[in-house]
C-alpha positions in Angstrom: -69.6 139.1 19.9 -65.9 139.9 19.6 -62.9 140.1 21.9 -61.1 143.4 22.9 -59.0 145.0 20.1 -55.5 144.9 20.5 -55.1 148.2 19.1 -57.2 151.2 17.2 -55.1 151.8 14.5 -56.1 149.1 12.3 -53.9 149.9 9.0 -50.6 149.4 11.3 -52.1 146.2 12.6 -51.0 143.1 11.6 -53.7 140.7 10.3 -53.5 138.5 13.1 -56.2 140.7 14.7 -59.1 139.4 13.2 -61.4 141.8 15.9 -60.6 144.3 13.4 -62.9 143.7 10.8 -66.0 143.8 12.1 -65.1 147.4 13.8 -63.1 148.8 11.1 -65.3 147.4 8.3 -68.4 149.1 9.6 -66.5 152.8 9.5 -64.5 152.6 7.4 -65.5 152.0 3.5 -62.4 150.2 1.2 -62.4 151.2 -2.8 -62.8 147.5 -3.6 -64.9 144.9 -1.9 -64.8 140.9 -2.1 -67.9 138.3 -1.9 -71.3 138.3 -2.9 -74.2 140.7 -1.5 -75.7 138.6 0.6 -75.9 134.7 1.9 -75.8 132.4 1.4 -73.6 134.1 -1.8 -70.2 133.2 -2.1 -67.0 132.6 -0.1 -64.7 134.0 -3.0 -62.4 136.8 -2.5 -62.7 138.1 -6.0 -62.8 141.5 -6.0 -65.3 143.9 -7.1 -65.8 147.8 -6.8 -67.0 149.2 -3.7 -66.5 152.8 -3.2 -63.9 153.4 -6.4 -66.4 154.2 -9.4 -64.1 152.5 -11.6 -60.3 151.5 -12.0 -58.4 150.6 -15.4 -54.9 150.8 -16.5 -54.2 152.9 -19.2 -50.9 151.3 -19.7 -49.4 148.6 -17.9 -46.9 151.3 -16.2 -50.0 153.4 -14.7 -53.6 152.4 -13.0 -56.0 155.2 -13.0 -59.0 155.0 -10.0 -62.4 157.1 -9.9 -63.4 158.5 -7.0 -67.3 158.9 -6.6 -68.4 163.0 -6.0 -71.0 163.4 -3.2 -69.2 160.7 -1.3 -68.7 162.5 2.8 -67.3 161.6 5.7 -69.1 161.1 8.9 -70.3 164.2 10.6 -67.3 164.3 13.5 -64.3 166.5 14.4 -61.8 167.2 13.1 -63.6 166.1 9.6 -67.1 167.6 10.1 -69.1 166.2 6.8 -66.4 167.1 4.6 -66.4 165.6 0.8 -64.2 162.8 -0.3 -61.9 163.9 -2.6 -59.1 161.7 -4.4 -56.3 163.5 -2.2 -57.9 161.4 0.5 -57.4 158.1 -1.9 -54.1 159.0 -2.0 -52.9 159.8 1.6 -54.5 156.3 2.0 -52.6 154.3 -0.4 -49.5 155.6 0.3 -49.9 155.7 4.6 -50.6 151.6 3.7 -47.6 151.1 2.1 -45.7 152.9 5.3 -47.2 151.1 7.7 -48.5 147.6 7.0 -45.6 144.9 7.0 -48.2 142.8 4.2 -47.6 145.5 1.8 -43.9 145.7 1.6 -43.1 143.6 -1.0 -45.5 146.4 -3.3 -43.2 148.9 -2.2 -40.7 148.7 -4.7 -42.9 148.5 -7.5 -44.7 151.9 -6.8 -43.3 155.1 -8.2 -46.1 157.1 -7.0 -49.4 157.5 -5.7 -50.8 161.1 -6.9 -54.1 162.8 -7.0 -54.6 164.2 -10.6 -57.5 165.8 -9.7 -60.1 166.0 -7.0 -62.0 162.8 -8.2 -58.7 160.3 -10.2 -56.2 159.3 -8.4 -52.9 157.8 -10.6 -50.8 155.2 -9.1 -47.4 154.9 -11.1 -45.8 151.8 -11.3 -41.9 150.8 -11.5 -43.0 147.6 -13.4 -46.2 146.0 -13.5 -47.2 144.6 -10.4 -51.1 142.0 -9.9 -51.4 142.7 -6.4 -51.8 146.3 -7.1 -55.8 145.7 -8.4 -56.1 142.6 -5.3 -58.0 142.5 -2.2 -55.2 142.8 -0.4 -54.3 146.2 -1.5 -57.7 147.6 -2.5 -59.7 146.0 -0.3 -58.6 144.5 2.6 -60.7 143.8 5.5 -58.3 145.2 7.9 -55.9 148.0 6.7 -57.4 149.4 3.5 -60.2 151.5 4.9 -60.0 155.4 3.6 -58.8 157.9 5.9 -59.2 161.8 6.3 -55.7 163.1 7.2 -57.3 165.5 9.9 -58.3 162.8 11.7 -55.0 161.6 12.8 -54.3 164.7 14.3 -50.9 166.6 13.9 -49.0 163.3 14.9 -51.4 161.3 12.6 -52.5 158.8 14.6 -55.3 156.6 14.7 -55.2 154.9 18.4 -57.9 156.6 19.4 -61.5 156.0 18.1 -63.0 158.7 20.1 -60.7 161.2 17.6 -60.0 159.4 14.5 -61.8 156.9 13.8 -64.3 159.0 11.2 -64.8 157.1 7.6 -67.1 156.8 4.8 -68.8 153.7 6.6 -72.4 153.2 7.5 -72.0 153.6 11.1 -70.0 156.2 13.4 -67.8 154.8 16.2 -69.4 155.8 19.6 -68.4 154.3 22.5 -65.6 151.6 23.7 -66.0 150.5 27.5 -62.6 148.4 27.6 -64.1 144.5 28.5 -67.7 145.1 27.5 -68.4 146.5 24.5 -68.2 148.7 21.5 -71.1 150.8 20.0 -71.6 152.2 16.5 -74.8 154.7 15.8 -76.2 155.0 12.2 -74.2 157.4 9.4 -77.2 159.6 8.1 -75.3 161.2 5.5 -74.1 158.0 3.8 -73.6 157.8 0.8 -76.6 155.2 0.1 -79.8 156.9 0.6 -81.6 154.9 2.9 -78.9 153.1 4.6 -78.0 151.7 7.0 -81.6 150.2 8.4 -80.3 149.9 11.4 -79.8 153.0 14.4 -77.3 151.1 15.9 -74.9 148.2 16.0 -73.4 146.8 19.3 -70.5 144.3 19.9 -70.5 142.8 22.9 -66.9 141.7 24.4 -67.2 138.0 25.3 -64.2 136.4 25.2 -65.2 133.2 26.7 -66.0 130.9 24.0 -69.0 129.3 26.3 -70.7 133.0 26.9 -71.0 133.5 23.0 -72.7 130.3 22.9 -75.3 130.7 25.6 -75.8 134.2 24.4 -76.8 133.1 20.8 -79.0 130.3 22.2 -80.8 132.4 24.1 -81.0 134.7 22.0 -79.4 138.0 23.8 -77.5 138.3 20.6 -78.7 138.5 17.3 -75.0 137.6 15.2 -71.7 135.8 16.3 -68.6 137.2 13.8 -67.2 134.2 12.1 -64.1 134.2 14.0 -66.1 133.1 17.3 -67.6 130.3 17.0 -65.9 126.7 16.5 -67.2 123.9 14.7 -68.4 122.0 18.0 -70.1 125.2 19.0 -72.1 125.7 15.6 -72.8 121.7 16.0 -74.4 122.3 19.6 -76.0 124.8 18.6 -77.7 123.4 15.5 -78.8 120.8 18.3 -80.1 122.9 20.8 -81.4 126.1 18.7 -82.5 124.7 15.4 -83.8 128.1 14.0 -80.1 129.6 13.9 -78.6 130.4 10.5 -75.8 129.1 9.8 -73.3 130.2 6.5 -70.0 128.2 6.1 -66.9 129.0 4.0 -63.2 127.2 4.1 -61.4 129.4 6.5 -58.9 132.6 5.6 -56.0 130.7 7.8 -54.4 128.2 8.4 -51.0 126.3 10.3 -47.9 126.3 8.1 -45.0 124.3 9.1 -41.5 125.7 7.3 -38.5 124.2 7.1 -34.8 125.5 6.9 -34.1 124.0 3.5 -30.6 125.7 3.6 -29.1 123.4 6.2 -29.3 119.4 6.6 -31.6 117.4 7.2 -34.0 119.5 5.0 -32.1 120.6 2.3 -32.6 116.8 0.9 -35.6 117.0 -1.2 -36.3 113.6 -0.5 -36.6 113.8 3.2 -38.8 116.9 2.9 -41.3 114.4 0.3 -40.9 111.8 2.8 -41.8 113.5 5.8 -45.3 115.1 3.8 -46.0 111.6 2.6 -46.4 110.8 6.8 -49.1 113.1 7.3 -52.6 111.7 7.0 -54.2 114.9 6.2 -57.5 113.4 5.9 -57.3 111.4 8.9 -56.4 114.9 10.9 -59.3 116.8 9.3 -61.5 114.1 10.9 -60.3 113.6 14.2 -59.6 117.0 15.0 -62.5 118.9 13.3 -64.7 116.0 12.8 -64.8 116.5 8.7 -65.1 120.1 8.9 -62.0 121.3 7.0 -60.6 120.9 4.0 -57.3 119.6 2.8 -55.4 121.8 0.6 -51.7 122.5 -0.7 -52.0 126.4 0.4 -55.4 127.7 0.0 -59.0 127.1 -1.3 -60.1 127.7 -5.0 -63.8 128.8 -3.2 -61.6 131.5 -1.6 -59.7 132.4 -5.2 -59.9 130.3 -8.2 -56.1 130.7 -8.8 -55.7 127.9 -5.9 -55.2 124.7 -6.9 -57.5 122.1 -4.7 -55.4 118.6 -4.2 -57.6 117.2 -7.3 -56.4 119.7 -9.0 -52.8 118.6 -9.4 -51.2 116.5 -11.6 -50.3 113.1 -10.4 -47.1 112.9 -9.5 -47.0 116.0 -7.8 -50.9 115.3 -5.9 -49.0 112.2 -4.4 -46.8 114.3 -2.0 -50.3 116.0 -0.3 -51.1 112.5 -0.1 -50.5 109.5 3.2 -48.1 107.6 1.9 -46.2 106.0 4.3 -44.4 102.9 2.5 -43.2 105.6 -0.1 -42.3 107.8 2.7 -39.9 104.9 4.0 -38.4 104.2 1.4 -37.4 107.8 0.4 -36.0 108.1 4.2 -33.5 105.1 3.6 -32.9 106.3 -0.2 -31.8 109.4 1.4 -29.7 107.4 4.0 -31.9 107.3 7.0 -33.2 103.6 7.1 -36.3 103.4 9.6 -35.7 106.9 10.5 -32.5 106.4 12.0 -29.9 109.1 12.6 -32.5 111.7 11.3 -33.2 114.2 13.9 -35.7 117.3 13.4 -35.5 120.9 16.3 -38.7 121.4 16.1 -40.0 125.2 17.5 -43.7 126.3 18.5 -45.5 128.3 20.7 -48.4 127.1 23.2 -49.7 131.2 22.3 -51.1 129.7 19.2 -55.0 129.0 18.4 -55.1 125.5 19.6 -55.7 124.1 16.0 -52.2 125.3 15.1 -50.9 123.2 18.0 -53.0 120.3 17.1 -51.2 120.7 13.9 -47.8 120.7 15.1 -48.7 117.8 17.6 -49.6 115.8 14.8 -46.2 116.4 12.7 -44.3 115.6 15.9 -46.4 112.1 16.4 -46.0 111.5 12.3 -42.7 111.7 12.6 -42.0 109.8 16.0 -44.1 106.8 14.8 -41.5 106.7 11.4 -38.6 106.1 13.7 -37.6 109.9 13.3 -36.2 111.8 16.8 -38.2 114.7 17.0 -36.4 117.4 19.7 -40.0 120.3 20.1 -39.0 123.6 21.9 -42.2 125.2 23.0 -41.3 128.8 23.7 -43.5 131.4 25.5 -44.3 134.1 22.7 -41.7 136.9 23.3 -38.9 134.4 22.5 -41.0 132.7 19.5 -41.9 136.1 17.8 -37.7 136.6 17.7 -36.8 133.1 16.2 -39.7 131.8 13.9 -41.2 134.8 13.0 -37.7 136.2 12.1 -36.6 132.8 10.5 -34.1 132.3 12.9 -34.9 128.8 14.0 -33.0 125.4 12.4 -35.0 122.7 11.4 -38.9 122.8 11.1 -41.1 125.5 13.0 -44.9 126.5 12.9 -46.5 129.5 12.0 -49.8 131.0 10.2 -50.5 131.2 6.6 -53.5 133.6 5.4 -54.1 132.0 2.5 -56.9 134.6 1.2 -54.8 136.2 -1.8 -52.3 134.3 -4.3 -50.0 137.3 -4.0 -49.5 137.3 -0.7 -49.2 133.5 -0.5 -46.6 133.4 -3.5 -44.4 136.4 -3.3 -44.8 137.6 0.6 -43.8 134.1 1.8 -42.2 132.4 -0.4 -40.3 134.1 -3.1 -36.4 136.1 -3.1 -37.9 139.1 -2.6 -35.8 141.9 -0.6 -39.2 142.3 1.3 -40.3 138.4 1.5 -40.3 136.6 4.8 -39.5 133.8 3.0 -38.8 131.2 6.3 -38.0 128.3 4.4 -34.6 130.0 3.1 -36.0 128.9 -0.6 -33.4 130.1 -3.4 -34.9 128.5 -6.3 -34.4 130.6 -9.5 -37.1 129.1 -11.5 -40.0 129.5 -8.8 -38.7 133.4 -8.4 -38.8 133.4 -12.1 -42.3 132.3 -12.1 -43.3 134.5 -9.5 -42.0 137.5 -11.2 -44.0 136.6 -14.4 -47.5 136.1 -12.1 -47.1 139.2 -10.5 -46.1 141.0 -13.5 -49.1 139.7 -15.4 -52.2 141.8 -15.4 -54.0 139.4 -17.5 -56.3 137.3 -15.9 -55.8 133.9 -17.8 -52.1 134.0 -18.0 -52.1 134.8 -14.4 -53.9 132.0 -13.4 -52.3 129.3 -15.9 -49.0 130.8 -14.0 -50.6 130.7 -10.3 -50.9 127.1 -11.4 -47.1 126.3 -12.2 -45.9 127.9 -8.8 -48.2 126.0 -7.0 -47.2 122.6 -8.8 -43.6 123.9 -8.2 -44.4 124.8 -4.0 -45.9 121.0 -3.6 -42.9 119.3 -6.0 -40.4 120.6 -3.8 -42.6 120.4 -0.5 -41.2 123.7 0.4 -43.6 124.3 3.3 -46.3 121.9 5.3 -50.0 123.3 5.4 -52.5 121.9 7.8 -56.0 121.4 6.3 -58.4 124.3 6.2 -60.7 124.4 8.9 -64.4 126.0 8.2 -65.1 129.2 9.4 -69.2 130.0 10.5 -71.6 133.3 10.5 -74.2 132.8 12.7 -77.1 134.5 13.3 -80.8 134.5 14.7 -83.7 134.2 12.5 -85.4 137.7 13.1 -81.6 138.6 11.2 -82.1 139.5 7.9 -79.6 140.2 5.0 -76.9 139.4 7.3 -73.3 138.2 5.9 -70.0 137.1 6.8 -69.5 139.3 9.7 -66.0 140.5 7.9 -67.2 140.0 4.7 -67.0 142.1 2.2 -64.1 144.1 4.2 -66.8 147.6 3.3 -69.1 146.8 5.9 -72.2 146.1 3.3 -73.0 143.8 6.1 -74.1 146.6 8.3 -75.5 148.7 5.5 -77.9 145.7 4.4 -78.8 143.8 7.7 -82.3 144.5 9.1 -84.5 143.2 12.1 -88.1 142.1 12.0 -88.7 142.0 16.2 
């Protein structure tokens, strides 16, 4: 039960096409896979191997990945059944880094991605980079999935399914009618004797939020991905079809506010502590998704353990995630705007966001308004957004996304120096880029984390950006479902390799 795709070629797509992984996942197979094997499992993103037969650095300049033999592609044109070989790996890897905006801060810390032979594939490294051995470059759910070259064609393109969409996956891409649905038929020749149970997988295109519902109560469809379904339409439906499964994790995004700390009023420190100290987190997480979300500084330790949880901060940092409003007031006159007055805040949005992101921004504006500040919102249609908050070129406080699924995206994609980091907030703080440098240089796992721990205590000390809580994000599916998981999780499709019917 997924909407239409907004495009085919899923490593160019940006992750704010969720659609994408339950198509791509089921074709395509990643080297590295994140969550448990089945549900109720885990909601963690810690990765694991999936079709890589092993990885390992043999210094910290070079990581070394083993490529399975026997592994073949699906039985299609242009590929026809061909073996796997660590060239593919490779093209991979490197077309990732071309395309996908997520990977560019990796970029300069590759030197090369080579096959050594038909099964190892080296990837060379200016200095050492974490993210390198993350989800987010070896297994992401959207854009890591291996490709055959031939399948792009001579202009190497993967917009078309019907050509080149051909993987390693359990199923084989079939049909699209555009508004309807999309088909996948069974992969005989995976590479899991046995698998996939199933002869065929079909998503139905309902885009209307009420459809999905009535289809899973009556029981038309036997899964809804976890993108469809809200909390109030999980809660009706635990009240009117009490036999549905249910599996719930903290979300993979949320709304971040950012401010332009290189210009007044926000460049004050104090204002920026004041104006978090406003925000009753708890009270939103209540009203808006009646208790169902979870108040964070940037993500969820159940999605990675480097995240710090609120209770996880020291004290005098934890107070700033915290509703403090006489404190708030009294760092708004320290700073010399008694009662809020003379402090004025631009504030830019877009009604194209989910509505929780609005909610979100509502909330700031109303936070704000009630502490005497003048709050001046510009709601722009998304054409003009996408070339002032998404550049950075907005003044004042603006909304956004985060995808708070990977520390190394969350640290140095958004808020670092980097040449490559979008970086909204106009941060130029030596000692957090410092930091930052040391975490992703760090390929050991405790040192990494006691450092994932300092940046984060630095992000919340300086209240360098404003994160909504965490809404909960649902699976669905009927009881005659078994093994079914997170409909895009793990990003490798086990899912639809596992899931089987008893009707």
């Amino acid at each position: 039960m997924i909407e239409d795709p907004p495009a085919w070629d899923a490593m160019a797509t940006s992750n704010s096409a969720p659609v994408l992984r339950a198509l791509n996942g089921v074709v395509f197979d990643t080297l590295a896979r994140t969550g448990g094997s089945a549900p109720p499992k885990s909601c963690s993103f810690a990765i694991e191997k999936n079709l890589a037969a092993s990885w390992k650095y043999l210094d910290p300049l070079t990581l070394e990945i083993k490529i399975p033999q026997g592994v073949k592609f699906q039985n299609k044109p242009l590929v026809n059944g061909r073996e796997l070989t660590a060239e593919d790996v490779a093209y991979s890897l490197r077309r990732l880094l071309k395309v996908n905006l997520r990977m560019s801060t990796i970029v300069p810390y590759i030197a090369g991605i080579e096959a050594k032979d038909g099964n190892t594939v080296v990837i060379s490294l200016t200095k050492p980079h974490s993210g390198i051995t993350s989800a987010a470059f070896l297994g992401n759910k959207y854009t890591s999935g291996i490709l055959a070259k031939e399948s792009g064609g001579t202009k190497e393109s993967w917009a078309d399914p019907y050509t080149s969409w051909v993987g390693t996956g359990p199923f084989m891409f079939q049909q699209y009618l555009n508004g309807v649905r999309t088909i996948f038929e069974r992969n005989s020749g995976y590479r899991k004797p046995g698998l996939p149970y199933l002869d065929r997988i079909e998503f139905p295109i309902m885009p209307d939020a009420g459809t999905r519902t009535a289809a899973l109560r009556s029981g038309r469809v036997d899964a809804s991905t976890q993108f469809g379904l809200s909390w109030p339409m999980v809660r009706e439906l635990g009240t009117t079809s009490p036999s549905i499964k249910v599996f719930q994790c903290p979300g993979f995004s949320q709304a971040m506010s950012s401010w332009r700390i290189d210009e007044p009023p926000f460049n004050d420190v104090r204002v920026r502590r004041a104006v978090s100290m406003l925000l009753d987190r708890k009270a939103l997480a209540e009203k808006v998704w009646e208790g169902q979300a979870t108040v964070v500084a940037l993500g969820s330790s159940q999605i990675d353990p480097s995240f710090l949880d609120v209770e996880g901060f020291p004290p005098e940092t934890r107070k700033y995630l915290e509703y403090r409003p006489e404190e708030a007031m009294r760092l708004l006159a320290e700073a010399g705007y008694p009662g809020g007055k003379g402090l004025e805040v631009a504030f830019t949005h877009t009604m194209a966001h989910p509505r929780s992101f609005i909610e979100w921004s509502e909330f700031l504006i109303a936070a704000m308004g009630r502490a005497g500040i003048t709050v001046k919102p510009t709601w722009m249609e998304y054409g003009r957004y996408s070339t002032t908050y998404t550049r950075g070129d907005f003044h004042s406080l603006g909304t956004g996304g985060l995808s708070a699924s990977d520390p190394y995206i969350v640290f140095e994609l958004w808020l670092s120096t980097a040449s490559a980091a979008q970086n909204k907030p106009r941060v130029k703080d030596p000692e957090l880029d410092r930091l930052i440098a040391e975490f992703t240089g760090t390929i050991e796992e405790a040192k990494a984390k006691e450092l994932a721990r300092q940046i984060q205590v630095r992000i919340v000390d300086q209240v360098y950006v404003l994160v909504s809580p965490l809404p909960y994000t649902y699976a669905v599916w009927q009881p005659w479902v078994h093994d079914y998981l997170l409909a895009d999780e793990p990003s490798s499709g086990l899912w639809a390799e596992k899931v089987w019917l008893d009707r």
